[in-house]
KEDO-562919 format. One record per residue (C-alpha): y, z, x; residue in one letter. Coordinates in steps of 0.001 Angstrom, whole numbers, plus 524288, in hexadecimal, padded with zeros to 5 digits. Each point is the difference from the previous one (the first is absolute). Layout:
N
YZXA/...
//
This chain:
485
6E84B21CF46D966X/801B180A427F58DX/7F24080953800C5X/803E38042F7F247X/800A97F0C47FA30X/7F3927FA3A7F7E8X/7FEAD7F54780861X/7FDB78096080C32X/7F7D780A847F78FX/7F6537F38F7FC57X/7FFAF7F92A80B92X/7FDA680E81805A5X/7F3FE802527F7C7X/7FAE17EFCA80080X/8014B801DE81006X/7F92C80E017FEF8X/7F4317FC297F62AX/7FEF67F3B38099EX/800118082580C95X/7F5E18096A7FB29X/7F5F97F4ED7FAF4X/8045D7F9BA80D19X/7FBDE80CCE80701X/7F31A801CA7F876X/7FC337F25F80196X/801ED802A780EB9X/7F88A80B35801ABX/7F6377FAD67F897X/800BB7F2F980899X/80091806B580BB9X/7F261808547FD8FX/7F9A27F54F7FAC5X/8036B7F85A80CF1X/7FBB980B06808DAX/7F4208036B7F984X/7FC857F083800A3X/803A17FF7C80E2BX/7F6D580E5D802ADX/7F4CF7F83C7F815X/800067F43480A16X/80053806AC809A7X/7F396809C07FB53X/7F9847EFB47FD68X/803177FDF780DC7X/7FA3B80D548064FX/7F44B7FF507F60EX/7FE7D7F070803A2X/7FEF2801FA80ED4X/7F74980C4C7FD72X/7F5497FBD37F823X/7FEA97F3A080699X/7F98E8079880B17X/7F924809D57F594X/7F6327F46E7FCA0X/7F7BD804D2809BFX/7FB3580AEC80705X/806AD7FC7A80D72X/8001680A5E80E90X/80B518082B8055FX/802507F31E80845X/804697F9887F4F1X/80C7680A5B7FBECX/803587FD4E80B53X/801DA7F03F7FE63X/80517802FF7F44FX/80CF780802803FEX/801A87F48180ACCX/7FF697F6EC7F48FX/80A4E807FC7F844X/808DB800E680AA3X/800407F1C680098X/8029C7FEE07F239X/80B8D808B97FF34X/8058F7FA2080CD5X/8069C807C380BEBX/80BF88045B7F845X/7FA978081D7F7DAX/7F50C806B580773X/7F8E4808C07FE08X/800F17F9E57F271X/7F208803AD7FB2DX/7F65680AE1803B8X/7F294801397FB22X/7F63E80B88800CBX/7F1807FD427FDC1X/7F49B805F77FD0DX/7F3497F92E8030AX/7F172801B97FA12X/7FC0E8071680B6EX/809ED80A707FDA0X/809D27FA0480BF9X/80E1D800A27FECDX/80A0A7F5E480545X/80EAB803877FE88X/80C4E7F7AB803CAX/806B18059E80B3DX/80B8A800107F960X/7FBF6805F87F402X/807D680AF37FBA1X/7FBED80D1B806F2X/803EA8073E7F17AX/7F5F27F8187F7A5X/7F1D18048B7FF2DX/7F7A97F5237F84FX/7F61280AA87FE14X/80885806577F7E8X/801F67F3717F597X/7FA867FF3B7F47FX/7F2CC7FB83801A1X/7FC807F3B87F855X/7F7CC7FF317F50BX/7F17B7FCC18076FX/7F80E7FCCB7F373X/7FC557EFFE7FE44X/7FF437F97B7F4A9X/7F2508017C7F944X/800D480BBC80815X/806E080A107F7E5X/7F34E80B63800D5X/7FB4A7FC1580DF3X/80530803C780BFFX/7F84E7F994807D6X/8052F7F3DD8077DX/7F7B57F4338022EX/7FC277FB4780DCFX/80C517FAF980703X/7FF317EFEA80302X/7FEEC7FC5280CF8X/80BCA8015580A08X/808F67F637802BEX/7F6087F4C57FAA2X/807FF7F6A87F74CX/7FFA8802917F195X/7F6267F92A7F8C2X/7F532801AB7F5EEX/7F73A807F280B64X/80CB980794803E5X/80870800007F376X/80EAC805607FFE4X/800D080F6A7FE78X/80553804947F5B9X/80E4A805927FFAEX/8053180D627FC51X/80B39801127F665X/80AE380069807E1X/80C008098B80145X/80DDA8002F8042DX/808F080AC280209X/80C77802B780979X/800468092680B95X/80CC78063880865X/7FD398027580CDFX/804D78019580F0AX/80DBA7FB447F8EAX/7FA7C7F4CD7FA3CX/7F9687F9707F1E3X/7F3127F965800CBX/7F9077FA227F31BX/7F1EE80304801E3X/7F49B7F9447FAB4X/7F400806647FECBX/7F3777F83E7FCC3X/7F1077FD33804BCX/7F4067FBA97FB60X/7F3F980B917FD64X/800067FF55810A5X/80C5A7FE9C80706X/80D5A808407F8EFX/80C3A7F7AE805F6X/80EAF805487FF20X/8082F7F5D580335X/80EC28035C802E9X/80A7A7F79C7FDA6X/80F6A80591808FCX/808F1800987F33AX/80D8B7FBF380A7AX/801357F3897FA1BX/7FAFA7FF617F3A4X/80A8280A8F7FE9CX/80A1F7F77D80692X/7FDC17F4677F789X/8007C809E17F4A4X/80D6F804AC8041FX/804F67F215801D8X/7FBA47FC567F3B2X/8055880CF87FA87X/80D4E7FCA580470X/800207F2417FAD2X/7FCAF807797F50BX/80B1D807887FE54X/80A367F61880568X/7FC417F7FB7F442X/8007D80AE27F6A6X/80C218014C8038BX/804CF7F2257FE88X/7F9137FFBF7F243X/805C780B767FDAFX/80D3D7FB1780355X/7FEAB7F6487F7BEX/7FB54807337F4B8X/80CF78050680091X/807957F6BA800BAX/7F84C7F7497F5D5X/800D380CFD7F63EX/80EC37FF4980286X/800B37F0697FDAFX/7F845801387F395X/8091880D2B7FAA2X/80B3A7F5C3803A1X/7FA727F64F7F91FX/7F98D806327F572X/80E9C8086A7FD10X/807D67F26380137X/801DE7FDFC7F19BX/8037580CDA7FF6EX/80A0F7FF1080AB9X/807127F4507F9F8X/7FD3F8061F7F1D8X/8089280C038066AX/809427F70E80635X/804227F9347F1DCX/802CC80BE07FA10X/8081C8065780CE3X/807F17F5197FDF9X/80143802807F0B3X/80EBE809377FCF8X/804F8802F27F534X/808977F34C7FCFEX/7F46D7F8ED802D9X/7F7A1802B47F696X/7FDB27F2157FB3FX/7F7EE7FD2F80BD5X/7F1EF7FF2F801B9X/7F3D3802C98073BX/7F7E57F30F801C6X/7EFA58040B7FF52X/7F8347FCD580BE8X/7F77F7F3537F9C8X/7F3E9802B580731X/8003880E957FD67X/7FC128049A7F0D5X/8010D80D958034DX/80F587FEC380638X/8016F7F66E7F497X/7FDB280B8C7F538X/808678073780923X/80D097F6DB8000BX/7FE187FD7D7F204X/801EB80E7F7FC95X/809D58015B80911X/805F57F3E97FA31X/8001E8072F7F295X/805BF80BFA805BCX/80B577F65E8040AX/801847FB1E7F1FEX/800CB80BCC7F898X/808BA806F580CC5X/809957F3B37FC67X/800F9801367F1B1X/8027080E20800AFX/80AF77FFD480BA3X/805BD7F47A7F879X/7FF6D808E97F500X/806A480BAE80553X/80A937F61F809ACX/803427FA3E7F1B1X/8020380CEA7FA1DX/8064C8072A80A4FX/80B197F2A0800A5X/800C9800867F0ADX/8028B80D607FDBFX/80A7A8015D80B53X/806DE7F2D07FB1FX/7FF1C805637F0ECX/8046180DB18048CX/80B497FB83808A9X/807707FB837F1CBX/7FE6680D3A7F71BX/803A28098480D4FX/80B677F78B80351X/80534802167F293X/7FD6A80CDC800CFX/806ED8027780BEEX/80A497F94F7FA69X/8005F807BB7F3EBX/7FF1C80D5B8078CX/80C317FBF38071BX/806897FD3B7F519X/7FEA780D337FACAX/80151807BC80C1FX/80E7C7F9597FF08X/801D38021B7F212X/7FB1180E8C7FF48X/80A3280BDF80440X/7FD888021F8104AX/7F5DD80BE78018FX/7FCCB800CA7F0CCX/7F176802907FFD4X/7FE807F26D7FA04X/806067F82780B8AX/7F6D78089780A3DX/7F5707FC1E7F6E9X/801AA7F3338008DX/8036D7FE0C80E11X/7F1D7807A58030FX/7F9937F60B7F60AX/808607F4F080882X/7F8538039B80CCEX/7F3787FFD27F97DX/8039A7F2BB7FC11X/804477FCC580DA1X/7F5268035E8049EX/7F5A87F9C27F666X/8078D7F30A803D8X/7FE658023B80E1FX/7F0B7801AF7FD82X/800667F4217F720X/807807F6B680B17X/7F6BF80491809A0X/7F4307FDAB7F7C6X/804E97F17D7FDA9X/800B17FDBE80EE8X/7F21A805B280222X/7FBF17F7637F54DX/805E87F357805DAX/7FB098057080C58X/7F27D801067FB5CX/801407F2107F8B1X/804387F9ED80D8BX/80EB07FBED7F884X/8080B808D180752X/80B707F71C80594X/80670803A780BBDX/80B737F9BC804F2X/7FF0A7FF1E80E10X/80AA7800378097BX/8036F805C280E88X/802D180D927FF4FX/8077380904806CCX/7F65A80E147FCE0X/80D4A808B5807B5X/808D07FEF77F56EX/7F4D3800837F432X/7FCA680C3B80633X/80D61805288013CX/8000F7FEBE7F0AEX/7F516807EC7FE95X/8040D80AE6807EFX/80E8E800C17F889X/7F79F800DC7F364X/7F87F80AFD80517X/80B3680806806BCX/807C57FDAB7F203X/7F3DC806377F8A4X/7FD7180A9080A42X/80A6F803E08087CX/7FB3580B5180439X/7F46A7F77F80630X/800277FC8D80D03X/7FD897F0F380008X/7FF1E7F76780D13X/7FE8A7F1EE803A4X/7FC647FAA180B25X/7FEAB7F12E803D3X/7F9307FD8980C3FX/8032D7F2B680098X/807097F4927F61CX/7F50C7FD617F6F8X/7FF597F3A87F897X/7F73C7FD1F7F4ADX/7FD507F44C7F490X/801708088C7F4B9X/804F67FFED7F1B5X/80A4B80A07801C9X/7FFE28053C7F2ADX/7F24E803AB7FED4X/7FCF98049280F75X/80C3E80AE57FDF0X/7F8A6803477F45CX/7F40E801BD8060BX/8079080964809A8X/807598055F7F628X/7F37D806BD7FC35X/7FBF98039F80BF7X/80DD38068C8020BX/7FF90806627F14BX/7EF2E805BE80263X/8074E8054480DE2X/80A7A8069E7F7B4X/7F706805337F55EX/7F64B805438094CX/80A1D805AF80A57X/801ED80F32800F0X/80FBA803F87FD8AX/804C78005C80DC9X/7F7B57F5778047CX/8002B7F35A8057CX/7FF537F0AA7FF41X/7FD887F667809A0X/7FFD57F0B57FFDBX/7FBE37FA7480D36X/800B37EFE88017EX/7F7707FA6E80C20X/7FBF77F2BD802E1X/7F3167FA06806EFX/7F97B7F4F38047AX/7FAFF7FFFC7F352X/80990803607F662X/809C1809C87FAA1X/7FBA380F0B7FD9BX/8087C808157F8EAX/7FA2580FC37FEE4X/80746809677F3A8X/7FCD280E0B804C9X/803E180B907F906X/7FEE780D9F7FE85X/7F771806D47F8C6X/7F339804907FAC4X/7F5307F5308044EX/7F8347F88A7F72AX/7F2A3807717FCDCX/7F21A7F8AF809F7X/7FAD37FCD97F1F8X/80CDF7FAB77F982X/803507F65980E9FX/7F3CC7F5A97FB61X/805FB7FFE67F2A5X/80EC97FFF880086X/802B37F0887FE7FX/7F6617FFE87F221X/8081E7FED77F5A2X/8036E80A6F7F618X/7FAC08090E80A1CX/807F580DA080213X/7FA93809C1808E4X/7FB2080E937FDAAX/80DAA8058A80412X/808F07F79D7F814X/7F8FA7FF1C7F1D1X/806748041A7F5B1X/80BD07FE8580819X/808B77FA6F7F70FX/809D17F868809E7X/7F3A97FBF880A06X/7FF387F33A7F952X/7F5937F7F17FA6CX/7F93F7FDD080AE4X/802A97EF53800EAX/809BB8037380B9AX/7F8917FDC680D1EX/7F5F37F6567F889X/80BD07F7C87FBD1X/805EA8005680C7BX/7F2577FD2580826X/800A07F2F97F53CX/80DCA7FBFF80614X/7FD1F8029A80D69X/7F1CB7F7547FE0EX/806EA7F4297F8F5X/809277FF9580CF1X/7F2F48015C80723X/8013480BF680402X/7F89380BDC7FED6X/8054180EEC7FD0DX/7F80E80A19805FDX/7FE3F80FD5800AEX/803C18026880F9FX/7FFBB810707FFDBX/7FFBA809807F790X/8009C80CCF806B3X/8056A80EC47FACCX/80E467FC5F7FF6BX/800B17F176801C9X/7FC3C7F34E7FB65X/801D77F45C804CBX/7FD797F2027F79FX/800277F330807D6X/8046E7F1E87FA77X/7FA7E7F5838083FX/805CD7F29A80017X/7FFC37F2EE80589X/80BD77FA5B80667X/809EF7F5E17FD01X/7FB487F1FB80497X/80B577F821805E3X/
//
């Protein structure tokens, strides 16, 4: 997975944006929950409170009361609930296990005035104790009610504090398990947060994969587009108008790419086949007078400069028409089981007959055999052997080194020599291109050497590569596949 890829970068952001509503959504879920579970439970305090509010009722009664409670919150989780009291005669009952930190004197006090009430404090007569309620001994009425959490001896309670304008009850609820089941639910919480958020990953990545499909086999169509196929085209996803706008101008980038390479593969063949005629004649004409003219008259050195210049122009011109056929997908090559030893050995007597003072080595490895058209591979190292002469200091050196592998045939042409320029390495098989150091050089060349020779090597399905370029040496590499039997 490549972090720097669109399809990563959105399926980044899609999982993030999801996470974060995700995370909101939970917090927001989870304090909504809790505050819903704190509510029943102030229902249930304020439920078994008031019931015994109704009334005015004696200390006996508190007493029945936290018997009653235990019974209602069971063994396991004594004490469960305390409850302090305050009667109408002033007495006080208190839970022996209420906490020794919390003072009910010091709550809040409740608000005391009745409705109808709101000037008066004066209470009516209280009903009659412990009589049932009826229309001679109606209910009491019941004090707003209030709910608040205390820490104490190490331990939560949820207090309730309510009455009637009599009795003030605080009714204590142990906080153990309602924060147990709040931490159970918490972490059921979070275990499927993470699942959803798991899959809001991996559903952001499906949907980048399938939202960037077009695009991917868009991309694949025109990775496999070269230059000699041109003619081919991208078919438009049907069910897609946007990647359908998108193939279609793609499409028409194809067209117009064609007509122009066409264009320029026609011209380039045309002018080298029309130019071959005239410069032939010329040569021949040039000969004719360097043989005709007196030997070192200014006229004879004349012509035999204006004969290399020829020689030369027809050289460019013959390796033009090969690029040209090589960009058309016409260049023949006649195949047949070759020896690369003795080719070699041919090169290297050319190159110690032009520079003898040259050091120049081969070295086979091992008997390499290759399907070749003879003519056009020594060529291709011809050139090699002639950019390793050109670019070679006077006392320098050339080396040819055959090898063979499991894969195919690698032979390296080192030399001597000032290296080729960081900028100039990315840029030395374009045609027409000359480096910095050898412009305006008037025997560097045109600058169709290596790209012509790259063209050879590719037709026998090969490739020609830059292998080292240091200080003093330089070191090109022609990689080809072996002979079948």
């Amino acid at each position: 997975m490549n972090a720097s890829s669109f399809r990563f970068r959105f399926a980044l952001l899609a999982g993030l944006v999801s996470a974060v509503l995700l995370l909101v959504s939970g917090a927001v879920l989870w304090r909504l929950t809790r505050d819903f579970a704190l509510d029943r439970l102030d229902r249930e305090i304020r439920n078994l409170g008031q019931a015994n509010l109704e009334r005015v009722v004696g200390p006996s009664h508190w007493a029945r009361l936290e018997n009653a409670l235990g019974f209602v919150a069971g063994e396991e989780r004594a004490p469960g609930y305390v409850l302090w009291a305050r009667g109408a005669d002033g007495a006080v009952y208190r839970s022996a296990a209420w906490p020794a930190g919390v003072d009910p004197e010091g709550f809040p006090p409740l608000d005391t005035r009745m409705p109808g009430d709101a000037t008066s404090g004066d209470r009516p007569p209280p009903p009659r104790r412990d009589r049932p309620i009826s229309r001679e001994n109606p209910a009491l009425p019941l004090l707003a009610p209030r709910f608040f959490t205390v820490e104490a001896d190490g331990r939560a309670w949820r207090i309730g504090l309510m009455g009637n304008p009599y009795v003030t009850l605080a009714l204590g609820a142990d906080l153990a398990e309602f924060d147990a089941g709040l931490a159970r639910l918490r972490a059921a919480f979070a275990a499927t947060l993470a699942g959803a958020l798991l899959l809001v990953v991996g559903g952001a990545w499906w949907l980048a994969r399938r939202a960037l499909r077009p695009v991917a086999r868009l991309t694949e169509a025109v990775e496999g587009i070269t230059a000699r196929g041109l003619d081919q085209r991208i078919a438009a996803p049907v069910d897609d108008p946007e990647f359908q706008r998108l193939a279609a101008g793609f499409n028409a980038m194809l067209d117009r790419l064609e007509r122009s390479f066409q264009q320029a593969t026609r011209f380039s063949a045309d002018a080298s086949h029309e130019l071959k005629t005239p410069l032939s004649l010329l040569q021949g004409a040039l000969e004719q007078a360097i043989e005709s003219t007196p030997p070192g008259s200014p006229t004879q050195a004349a012509c035999a400069s204006m004969l290399e210049d020829v020689q030369r122009l027809k050289a460019i011109v013959q390796k033009l028409l090969i690029l040209s056929l090589a960009d058309a997908g016409r260049l023949t090559l006649h195949r047949a089981p070759l020896s690369l030893t003795p080719l070699l050995h041919n090169v290297v007597e050319d190159l110690r007959a032009r520079a003898p003072d040259l050091a120049v080595q081969v070295r086979v490895e091992a008997e390499a055999r290759v399907a070749a058209d003879a003519d056009l591979l020594e060529q291709a190292f011809q050139n090699l052997a002639t950019n390793a002469l050109k670019y070679n200091r006077p006392d320098g050196r050339i080396e040819l080194v055959v090898r063979t592998t499991e894969k195919g045939v690698l032979v390296e042409v080192g030399n001597t020599g000032p290296g080729i320029a960081t900028a100039d390495q990315t840029r030395i098989f374009e045609r027409f291109f000359r480096g910095a150091a050898v412009r305006g050089d008037r025997d560097a060349g045109a600058g169709l050497g290596l790209a012509l020779t790259r063209e050879i090597v590719r037709a026998h399905d090969g490739e020609l590569s830059l292998v080292e370029s240091a200080a003093d040496w330089t070191v090109f590499r022609v990689s080809l596949p072996p002979a079948r039997a």
